[in-house]
C-alpha positions as CSV (number, residue, x, y, z in Angstrom):
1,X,41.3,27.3,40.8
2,X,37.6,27.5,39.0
3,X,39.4,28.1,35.6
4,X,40.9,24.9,36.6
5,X,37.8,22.5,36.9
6,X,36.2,24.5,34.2
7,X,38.7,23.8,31.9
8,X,38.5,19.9,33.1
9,X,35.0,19.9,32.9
10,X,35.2,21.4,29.4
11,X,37.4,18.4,28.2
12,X,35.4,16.0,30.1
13,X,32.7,16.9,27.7
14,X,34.3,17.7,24.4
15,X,35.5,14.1,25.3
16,X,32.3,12.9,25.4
17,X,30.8,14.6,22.3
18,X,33.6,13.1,20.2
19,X,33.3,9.6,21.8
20,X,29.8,9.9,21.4
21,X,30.1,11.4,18.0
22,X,32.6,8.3,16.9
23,X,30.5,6.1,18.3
24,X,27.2,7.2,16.0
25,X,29.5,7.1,13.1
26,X,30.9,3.7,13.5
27,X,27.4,2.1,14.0
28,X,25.8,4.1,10.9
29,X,28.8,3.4,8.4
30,X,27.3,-0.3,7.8
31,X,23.8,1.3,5.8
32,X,21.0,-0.2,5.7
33,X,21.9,-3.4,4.4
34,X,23.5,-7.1,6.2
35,X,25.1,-10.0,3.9
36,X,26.0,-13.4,5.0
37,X,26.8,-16.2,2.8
38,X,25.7,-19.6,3.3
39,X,26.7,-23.5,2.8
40,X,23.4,-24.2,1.0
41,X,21.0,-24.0,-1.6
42,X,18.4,-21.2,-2.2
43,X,15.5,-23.6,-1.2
44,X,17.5,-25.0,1.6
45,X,18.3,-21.9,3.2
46,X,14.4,-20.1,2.1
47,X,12.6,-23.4,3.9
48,X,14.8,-22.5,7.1
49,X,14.5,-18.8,6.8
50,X,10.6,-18.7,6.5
51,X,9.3,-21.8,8.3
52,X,7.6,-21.7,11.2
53,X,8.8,-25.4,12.5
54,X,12.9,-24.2,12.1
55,X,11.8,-20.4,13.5
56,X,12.3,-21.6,17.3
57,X,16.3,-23.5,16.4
58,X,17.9,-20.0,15.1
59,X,15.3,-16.8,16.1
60,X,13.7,-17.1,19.0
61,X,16.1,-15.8,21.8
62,X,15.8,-17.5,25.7
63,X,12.8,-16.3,27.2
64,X,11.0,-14.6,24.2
65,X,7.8,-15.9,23.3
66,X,8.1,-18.4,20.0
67,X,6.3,-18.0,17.2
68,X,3.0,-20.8,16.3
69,X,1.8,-22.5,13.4
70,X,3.0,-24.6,11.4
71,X,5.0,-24.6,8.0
72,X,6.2,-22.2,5.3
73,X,5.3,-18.9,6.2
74,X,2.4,-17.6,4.0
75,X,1.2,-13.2,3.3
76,X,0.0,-12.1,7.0
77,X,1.5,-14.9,9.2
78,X,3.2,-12.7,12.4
79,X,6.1,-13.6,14.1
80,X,6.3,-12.1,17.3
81,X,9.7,-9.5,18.0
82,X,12.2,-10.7,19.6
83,X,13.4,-7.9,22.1
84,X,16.2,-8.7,24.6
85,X,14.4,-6.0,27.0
86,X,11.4,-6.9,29.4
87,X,8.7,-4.4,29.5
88,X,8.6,-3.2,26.4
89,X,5.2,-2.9,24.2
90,X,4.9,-6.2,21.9
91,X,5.6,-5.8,18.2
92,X,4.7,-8.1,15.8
93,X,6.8,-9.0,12.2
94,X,4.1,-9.4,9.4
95,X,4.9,-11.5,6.7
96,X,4.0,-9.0,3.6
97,X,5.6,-11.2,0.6
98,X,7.0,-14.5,0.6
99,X,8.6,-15.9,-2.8
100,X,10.2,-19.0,-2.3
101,X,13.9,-19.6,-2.8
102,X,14.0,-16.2,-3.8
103,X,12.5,-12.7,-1.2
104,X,11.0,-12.4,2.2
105,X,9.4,-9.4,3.1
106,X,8.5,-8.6,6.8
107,X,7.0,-5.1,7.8
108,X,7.7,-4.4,12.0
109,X,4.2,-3.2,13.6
110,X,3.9,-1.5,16.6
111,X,0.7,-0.1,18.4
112,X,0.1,2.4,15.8
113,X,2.8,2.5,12.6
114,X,4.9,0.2,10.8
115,X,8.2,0.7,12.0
116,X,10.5,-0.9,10.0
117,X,10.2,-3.1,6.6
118,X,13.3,-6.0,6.2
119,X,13.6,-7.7,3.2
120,X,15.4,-10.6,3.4
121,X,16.7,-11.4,-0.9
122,X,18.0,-14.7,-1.9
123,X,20.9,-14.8,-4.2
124,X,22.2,-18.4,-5.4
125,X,25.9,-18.3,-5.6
126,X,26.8,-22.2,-6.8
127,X,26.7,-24.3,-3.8
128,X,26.5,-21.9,-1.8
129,X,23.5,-18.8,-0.9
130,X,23.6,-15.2,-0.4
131,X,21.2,-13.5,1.8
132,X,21.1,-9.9,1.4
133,X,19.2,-8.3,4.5
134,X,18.0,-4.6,3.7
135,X,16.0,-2.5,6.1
136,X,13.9,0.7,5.8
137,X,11.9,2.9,8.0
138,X,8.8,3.8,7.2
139,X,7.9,5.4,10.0
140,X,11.0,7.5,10.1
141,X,10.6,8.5,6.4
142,X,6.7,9.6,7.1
143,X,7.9,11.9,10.6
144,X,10.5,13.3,8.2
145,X,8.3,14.4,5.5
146,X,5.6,15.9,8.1
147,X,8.6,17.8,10.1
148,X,9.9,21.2,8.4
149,X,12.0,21.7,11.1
150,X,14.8,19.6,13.0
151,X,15.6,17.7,10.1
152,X,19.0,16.6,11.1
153,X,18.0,15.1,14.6
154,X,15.5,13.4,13.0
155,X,17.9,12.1,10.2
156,X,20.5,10.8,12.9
157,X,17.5,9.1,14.3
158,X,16.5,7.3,11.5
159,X,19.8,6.2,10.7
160,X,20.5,5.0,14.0
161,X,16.9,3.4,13.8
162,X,18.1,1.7,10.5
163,X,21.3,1.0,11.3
164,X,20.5,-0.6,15.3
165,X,17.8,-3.3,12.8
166,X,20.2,-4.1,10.7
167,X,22.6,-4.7,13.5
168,X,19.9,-7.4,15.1
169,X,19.4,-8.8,11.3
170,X,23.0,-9.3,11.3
171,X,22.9,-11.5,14.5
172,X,19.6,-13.1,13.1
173,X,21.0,-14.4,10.0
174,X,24.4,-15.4,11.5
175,X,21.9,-17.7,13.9
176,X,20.5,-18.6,10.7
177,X,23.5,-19.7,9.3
178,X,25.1,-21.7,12.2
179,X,22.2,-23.5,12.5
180,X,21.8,-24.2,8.5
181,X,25.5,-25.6,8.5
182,X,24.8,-27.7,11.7
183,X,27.2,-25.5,14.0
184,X,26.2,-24.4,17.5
185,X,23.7,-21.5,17.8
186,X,25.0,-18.7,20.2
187,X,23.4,-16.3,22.1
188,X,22.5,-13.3,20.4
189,X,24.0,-10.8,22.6
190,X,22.4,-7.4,23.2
């Protein structure tokens, strides 16, 4: 009877490890990079993209605190996170470049490191704009050039760091879009 429920338990968890394995793989096949076309021109889309006055129609999420000031964002305006959990520490987004019509840059700062750096590029395709989304980690790459050892947890964990940001870009910028091209703006669900 025990080789019984330890072969059960066995599958239960070779189960798991392949669901679980699966599941990594799926959400770290997209890279590092989000795309979303929009009805608009590259000025149109840049001024509601990087503009404090349209920030609180298509980012800010219910109960998250909205960003202030006024106008196009400028080099070291912040925008606070916007983090569907309570409790968490605060981060702040950073402006680091703005050109506009063209690349937003926005570095993600913690307590003590910059977490993540999105770049938000601008590509005019006729009538219509492409925004191309790519995030990095620098705070991932700087652990795994310190670390000699456990490379590959800390790989899968900069991946999954990568890969959970561009995720939330991806909600961000469909926001973006529905409210650019005057549809309703969901939820952004967690």
């Amino acid at each position: 009877m025990w080789k019984w429920i330890g072969g059960i338990l066995l599958l239960i968890v070779v189960c798991l490890a392949g669901a679980m394995w699966a599941g990594y793989r799926k959400i770290t096949s997209g890279g590092d990079a989000a795309t979303i076309t929009i009805a608009g021109s590259p000025e149109r889309v840049f001024a509601a993209l990087a503009n404090h006055d349209s920030l609180p129609a298509w980012y800010v999420l219910r109960g998250q605190p909205a960003p202030t000031g006024h106008g196009p964002l400028a080099p070291g305006d912040s925008l606070p996170a916007q983090t569907p959990q309570t409790g968490s520490r605060a981060s702040r987004w950073i402006a680091d470049e703005v050109v506009p019509g063209k690349l937003l840059v926005l570095s993600l700062h913690s307590d003590t490191a910059v977490v993540a750096v999105r770049r938000d590029s601008l590509i005019s395709l006729g009538d219509s704009t492409e925004i191309i989304s790519t995030i990095s980690s620098p705070m991932m790459d700087s652990v795994r050039a310190r670390n000699t050892n456990g490379g590959t947890l800390i790989g899968a964990s900069s991946k999954l760091l990568v890969s959970g940001m561009r995720l939330q870009s991806k909600i961000e910028l469909a926001r973006l879009k529905n409210h650019i091209e005057g549809r309703p703006v969901e939820e952004a669900r967690p």
